[in-house]
VOBA-1610 file (N, C-alpha, C; in pm, whole numbers, padded with zeros to 5 digits, always signed):
BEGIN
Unk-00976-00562-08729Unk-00862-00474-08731Unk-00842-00427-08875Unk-00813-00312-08880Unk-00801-00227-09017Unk-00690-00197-09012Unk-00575-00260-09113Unk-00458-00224-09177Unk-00411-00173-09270Unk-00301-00092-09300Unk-00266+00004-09415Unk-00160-00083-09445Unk-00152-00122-09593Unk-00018-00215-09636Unk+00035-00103-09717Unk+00125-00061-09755Unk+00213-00019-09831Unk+00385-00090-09869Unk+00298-00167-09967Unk+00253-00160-10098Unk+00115-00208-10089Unk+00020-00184-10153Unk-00101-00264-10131Unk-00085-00448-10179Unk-00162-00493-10103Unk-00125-00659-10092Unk-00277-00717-10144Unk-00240-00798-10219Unk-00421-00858-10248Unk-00460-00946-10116Unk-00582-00977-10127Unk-00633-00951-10008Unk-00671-01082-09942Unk-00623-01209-09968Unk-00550-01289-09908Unk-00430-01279-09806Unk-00298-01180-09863Unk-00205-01160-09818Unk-00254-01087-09692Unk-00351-00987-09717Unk-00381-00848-09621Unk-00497-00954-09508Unk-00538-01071-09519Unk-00657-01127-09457Unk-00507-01201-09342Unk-00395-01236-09416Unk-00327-01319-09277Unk-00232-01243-09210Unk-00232-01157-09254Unk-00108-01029-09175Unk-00214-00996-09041Unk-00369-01019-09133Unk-00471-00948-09012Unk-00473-01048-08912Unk-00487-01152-08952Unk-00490-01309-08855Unk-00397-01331-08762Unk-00256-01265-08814Unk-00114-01327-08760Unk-00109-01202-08646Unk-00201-01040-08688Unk-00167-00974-08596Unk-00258-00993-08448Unk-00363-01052-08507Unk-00471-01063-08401Unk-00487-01191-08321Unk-00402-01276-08346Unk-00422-01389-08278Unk-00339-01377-08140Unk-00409-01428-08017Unk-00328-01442-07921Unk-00177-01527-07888Unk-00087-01436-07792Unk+00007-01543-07829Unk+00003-01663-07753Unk+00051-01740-07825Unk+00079-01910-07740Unk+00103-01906-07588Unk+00066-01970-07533Unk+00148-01994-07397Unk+00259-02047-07398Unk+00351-02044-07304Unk+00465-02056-07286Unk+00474-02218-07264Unk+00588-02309-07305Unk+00595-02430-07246Unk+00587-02468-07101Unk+00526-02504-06999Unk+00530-02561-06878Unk+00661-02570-06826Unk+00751-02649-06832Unk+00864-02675-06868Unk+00956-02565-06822Unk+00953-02458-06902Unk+01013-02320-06941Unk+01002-02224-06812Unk+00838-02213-06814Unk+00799-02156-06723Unk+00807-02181-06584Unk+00852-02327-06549Unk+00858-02343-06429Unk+01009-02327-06394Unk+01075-02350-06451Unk+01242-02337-06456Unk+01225-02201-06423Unk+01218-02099-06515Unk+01190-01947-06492Unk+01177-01870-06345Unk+01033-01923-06330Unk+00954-01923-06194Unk+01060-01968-06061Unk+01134-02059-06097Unk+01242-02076-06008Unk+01325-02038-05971Unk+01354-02006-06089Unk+01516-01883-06098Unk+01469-01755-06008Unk+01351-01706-06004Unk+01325-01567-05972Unk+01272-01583-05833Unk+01243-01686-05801Unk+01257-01742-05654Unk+01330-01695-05561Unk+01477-01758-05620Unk+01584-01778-05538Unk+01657-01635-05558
//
């Protein structure tokens, strides 16, 4: 992924903005999701 920083960022900074944008997100807690799943049940 190719990003435009403005301000320009050295390129550490510009390597985890790229990381933080490209990583998938987490799954949801089990927990959470099943409570959820329930609610929309009923």
């Amino acid at each position: 992924m190719d990003v435009e920083l403005s301000p320009e960022q050295p390129e550490p900074v510009a390597a985890a903005i790229v990381a933080a944008l490209t990583e998938p997100a987490p799954a949801p807690d089990p927990w959470w999701q099943a409570g959820l799943e329930e609610s929309l049940e009923t």
